[in-house]
C-alpha positions in Angstrom: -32.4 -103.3 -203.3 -29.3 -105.0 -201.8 -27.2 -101.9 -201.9 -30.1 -100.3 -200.3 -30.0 -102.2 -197.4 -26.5 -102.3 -196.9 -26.2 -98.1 -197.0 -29.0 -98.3 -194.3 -27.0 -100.6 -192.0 -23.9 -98.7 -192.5 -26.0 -95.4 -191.5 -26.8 -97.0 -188.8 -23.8 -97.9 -187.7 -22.5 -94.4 -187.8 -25.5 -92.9 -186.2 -27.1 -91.1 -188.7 -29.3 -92.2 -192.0 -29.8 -91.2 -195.4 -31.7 -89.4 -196.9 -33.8 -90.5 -199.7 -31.5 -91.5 -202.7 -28.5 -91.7 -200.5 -27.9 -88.3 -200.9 -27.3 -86.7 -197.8 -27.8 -87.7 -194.3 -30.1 -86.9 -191.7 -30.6 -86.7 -188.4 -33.3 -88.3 -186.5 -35.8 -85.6 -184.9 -35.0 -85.0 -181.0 -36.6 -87.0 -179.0 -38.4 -85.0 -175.6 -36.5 -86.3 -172.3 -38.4 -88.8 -170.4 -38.8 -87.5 -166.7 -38.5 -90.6 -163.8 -41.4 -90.8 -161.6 -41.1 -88.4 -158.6 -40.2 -90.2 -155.6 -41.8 -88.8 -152.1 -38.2 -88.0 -150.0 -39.8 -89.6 -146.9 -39.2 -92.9 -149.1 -35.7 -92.1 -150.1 -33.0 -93.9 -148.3 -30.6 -92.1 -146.2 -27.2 -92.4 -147.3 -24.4 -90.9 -145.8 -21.6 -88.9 -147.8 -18.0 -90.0 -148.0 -16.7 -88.7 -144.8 -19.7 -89.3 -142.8 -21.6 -91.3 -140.3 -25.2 -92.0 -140.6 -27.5 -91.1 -137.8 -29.4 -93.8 -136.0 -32.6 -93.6 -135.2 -33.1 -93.4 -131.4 -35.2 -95.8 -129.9 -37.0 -95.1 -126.1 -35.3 -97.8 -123.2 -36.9 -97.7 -119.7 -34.6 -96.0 -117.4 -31.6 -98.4 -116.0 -32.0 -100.0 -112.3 -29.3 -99.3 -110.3 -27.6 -102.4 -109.3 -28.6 -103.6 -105.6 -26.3 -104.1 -103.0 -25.0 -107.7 -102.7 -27.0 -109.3 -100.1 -25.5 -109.4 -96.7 -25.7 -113.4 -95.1 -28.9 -114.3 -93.5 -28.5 -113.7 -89.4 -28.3 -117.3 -87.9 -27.4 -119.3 -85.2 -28.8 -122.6 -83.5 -33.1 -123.4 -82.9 -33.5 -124.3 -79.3 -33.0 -127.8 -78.6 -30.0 -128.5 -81.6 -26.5 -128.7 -81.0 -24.0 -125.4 -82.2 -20.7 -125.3 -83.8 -19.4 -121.6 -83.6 -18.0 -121.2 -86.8 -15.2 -118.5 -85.6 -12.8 -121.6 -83.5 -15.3 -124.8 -83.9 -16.4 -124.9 -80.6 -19.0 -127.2 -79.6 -22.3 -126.5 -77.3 -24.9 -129.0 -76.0 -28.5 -127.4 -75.4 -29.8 -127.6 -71.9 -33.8 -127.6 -71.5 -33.4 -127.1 -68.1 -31.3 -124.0 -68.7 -32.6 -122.8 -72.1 -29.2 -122.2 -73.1 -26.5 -123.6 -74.6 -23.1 -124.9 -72.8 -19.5 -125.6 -74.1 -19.6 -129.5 -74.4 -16.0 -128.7 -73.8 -13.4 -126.6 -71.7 -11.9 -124.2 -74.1 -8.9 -125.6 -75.3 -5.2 -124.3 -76.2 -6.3 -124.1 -80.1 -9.4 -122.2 -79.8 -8.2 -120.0 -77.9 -4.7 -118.9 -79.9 -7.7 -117.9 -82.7 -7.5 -114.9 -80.6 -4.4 -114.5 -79.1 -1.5 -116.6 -81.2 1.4 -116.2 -79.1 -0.5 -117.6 -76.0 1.4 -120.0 -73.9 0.4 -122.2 -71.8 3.8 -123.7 -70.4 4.9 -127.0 -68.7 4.5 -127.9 -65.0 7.5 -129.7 -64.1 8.0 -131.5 -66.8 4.2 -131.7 -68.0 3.2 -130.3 -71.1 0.1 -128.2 -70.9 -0.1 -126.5 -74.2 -1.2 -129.1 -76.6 -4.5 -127.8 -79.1 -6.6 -130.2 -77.5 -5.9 -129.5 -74.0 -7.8 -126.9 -72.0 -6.2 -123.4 -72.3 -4.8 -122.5 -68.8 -3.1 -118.9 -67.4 -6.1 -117.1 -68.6 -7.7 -114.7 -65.9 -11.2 -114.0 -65.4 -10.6 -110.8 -67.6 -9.2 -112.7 -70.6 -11.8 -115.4 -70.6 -14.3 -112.3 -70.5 -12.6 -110.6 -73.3 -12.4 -114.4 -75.1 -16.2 -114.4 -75.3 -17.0 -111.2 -76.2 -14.1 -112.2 -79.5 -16.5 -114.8 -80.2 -19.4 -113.1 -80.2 -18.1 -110.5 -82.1 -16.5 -113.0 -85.1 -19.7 -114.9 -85.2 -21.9 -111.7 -85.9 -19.7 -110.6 -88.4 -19.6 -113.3 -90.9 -23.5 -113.8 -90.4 -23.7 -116.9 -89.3 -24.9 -115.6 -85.1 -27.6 -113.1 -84.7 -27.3 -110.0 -82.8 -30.1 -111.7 -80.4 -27.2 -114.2 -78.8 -24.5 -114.4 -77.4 -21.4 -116.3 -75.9 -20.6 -115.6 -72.4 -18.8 -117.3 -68.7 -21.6 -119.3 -67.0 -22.7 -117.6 -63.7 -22.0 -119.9 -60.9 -25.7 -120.8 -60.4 -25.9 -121.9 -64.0 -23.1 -123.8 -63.6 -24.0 -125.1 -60.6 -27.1 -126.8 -62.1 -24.9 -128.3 -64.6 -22.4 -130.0 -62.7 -25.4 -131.8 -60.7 -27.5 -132.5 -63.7 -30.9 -131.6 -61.7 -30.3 -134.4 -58.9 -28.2 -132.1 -56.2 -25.6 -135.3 -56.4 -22.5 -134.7 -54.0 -20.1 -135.3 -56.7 -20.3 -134.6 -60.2 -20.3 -138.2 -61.2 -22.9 -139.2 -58.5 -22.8 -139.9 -54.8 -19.9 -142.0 -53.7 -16.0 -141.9 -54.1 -14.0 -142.9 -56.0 -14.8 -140.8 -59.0 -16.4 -142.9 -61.9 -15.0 -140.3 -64.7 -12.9 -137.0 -64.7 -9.6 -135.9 -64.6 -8.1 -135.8 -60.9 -4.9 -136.3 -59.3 -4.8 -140.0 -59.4 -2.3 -143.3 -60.2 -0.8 -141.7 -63.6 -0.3 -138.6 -61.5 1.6 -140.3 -58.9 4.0 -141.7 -61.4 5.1 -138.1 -62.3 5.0 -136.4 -59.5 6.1 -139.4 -56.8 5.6 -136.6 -53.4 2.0 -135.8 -54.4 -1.2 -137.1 -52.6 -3.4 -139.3 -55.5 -7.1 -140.7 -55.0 -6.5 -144.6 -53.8 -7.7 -147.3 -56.5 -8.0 -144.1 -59.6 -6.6 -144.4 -62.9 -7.7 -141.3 -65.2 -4.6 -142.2 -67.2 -3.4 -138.7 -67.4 -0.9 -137.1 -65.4 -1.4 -133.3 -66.2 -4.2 -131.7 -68.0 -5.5 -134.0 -70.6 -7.3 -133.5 -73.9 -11.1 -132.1 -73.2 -12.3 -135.1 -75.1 -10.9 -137.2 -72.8 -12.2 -135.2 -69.6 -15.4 -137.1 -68.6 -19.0 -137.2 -69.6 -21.3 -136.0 -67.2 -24.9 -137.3 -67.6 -25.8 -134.1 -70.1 -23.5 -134.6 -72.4 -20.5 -132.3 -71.0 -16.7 -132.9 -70.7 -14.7 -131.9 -67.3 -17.1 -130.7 -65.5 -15.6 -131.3 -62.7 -11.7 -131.7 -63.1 -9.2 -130.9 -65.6 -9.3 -127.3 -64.7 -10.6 -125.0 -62.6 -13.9 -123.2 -64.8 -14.3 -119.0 -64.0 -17.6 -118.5 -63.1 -19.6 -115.5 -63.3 -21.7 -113.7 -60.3 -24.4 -113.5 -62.2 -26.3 -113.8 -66.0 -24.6 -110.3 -67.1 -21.3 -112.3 -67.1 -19.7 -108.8 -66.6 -18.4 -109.7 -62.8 -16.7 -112.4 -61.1 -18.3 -115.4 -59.7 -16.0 -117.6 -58.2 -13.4 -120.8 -59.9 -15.1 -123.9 -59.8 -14.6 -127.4 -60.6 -11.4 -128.5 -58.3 -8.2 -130.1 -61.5 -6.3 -132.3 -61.9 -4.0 -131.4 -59.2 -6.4 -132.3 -56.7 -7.7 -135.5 -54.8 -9.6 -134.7 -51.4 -13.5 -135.4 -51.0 -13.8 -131.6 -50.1 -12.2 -130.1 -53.4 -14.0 -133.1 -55.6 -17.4 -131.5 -54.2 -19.9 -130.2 -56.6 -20.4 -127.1 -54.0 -16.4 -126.6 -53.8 -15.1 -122.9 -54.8 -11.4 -121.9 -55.2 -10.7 -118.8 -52.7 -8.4 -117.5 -55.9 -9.7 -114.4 -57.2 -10.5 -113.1 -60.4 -6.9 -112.2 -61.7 -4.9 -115.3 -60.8 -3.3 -116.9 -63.4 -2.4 -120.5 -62.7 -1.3 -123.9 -64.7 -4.9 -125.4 -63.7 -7.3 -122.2 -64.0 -9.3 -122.0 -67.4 -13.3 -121.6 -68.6 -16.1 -122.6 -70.2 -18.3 -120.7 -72.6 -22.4 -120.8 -72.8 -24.7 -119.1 -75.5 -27.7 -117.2 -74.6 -30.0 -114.7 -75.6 -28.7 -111.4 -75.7 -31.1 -110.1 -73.0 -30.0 -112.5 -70.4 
């Protein structure tokens, strides 16, 4: 029975088995294949041969937006009754009920104006220097100052900050007129009676530089030339040199297209009669002069 066994394992071992006896081996009967289930193909994974690239399915997107156009700045500009700094030169303006407008607070000075024009120039007067930033910008005709405002305009539009419906312009000489007097028809701009209480005149600092000139008796202004537009004189609504300093162009009317007359008297002068609020220079529109500048106002475009 042992040996038996052990001819059976070895049988196995070599893949085939005795037969009975041991006598000769057999082979075991074929066996039918077993099929694997059948698989649908829809379930079958995709698999790409060697080589290439399997194909994504393709899923529906909505249609892309185009891309907007960046917005463009908000049109601005000052509410009736604030204050304005023009962003192009940082020039101030006061608001005037009376007017509905808004006026320079200041004569345009040396600085703002080289925004335009660099190389401008405003020279010495014997000795006097004229030119600083701060002090008015002079040898400017009627025609630059014209062509100054309509720069203004044009820089403030552009970078948004000054809607189309305003505008920067010279005062017409009734406008400026009602703001030298400050509503009260006063004879001077600083009131009634001589000598003047502020502004910038020919006067005791004057006298010391130029020793042959006529000065106003018991005045001090401090300044012999033109002097920085802070330093001008504060009328009672809040503006600087009207009325001294320099000469203002003036407009004939609201279009601010055609010459008025040069107001103001400067600080070359000393006489009751050029110190009047009424008093007009008999220069014309192209002079160019070391005491002749302007003013700006803004307004609505329509006026």
């Amino acid at each position: 029975m042992p040996a038996l066994i052990a001819a059976l394992l070895a049988a196995a071992g070599s893949g085939c088995v005795t037969g009975p006896g041991g006598d000769s081996p057999t082979t075991p009967p074929d066996m039918p294949p077993v099929e694997p289930p059948a698989l649908e193909e829809s379930n079958l994974p995709t698999i790409p041969a060697v080589g290439e690239t399997q194909t994504q399915i393709a899923v529906a997107t909505p249609p892309a937006t185009p891309p907007a156009e960046p917005p463009k700045p908000a049109p601005n500009g000052p509410k009736p009754g604030e204050r304005w700094v023009s962003p192009a030169t940082g020039m101030e303006f006061v608001w005037v009920d009376s007017l509905k407008m808004w006026v320079g607070k200041y004569e345009v000075t040396n600085g703002e104006y080289r925004r335009m024009k660099p190389e401008h120039y405003s020279e010495v007067y014997l000795g006097a220097n004229l030119n600083g930033n701060r002090q008015p910008v002079v040898y400017v005709n009627f025609y630059g100052a014209r062509m100054f405002a309509e720069w203004m305009t044009d820089g403030d539009r552009a970078s948004g900050h000054l809607s189309d419906e305003l505008r920067y312009r010279l005062p017409s000489r009734t406008e400026w007129q009602a703001f030298v007097e400050c509503g009260d028809d006063r004879q001077f701009p600083w009131g009634n009676e001589m000598p003047p209480r502020y502004g910038n005149y020919a006067d005791a600092a004057a006298k010391l530089t130029f020793p042959k000139w006529p000065t106003i008796a018991g005045y001090d202004d401090g300044s012999p030339a033109s002097c920085a537009v802070e330093n001008s004189g504060m009328n009672d609504w809040g503006l600087f040199g009207v009325g001294g300093n320099v000469w203002e162009a003036t407009a004939s009317d609201p279009s601010g297209r055609f010459f008025g007359a040069w107001r103001g008297a400067s600080w070359r002068h000393d006489n009751e009669y050029d110190l009047g609020c009424l008093r007009e220079s008999v220069r014309d529109a192209a002079s160019l002069e070391s005491d002749f500048g302007f003013r700006l106002v803004l307004v609505p475009s329509a006026q």
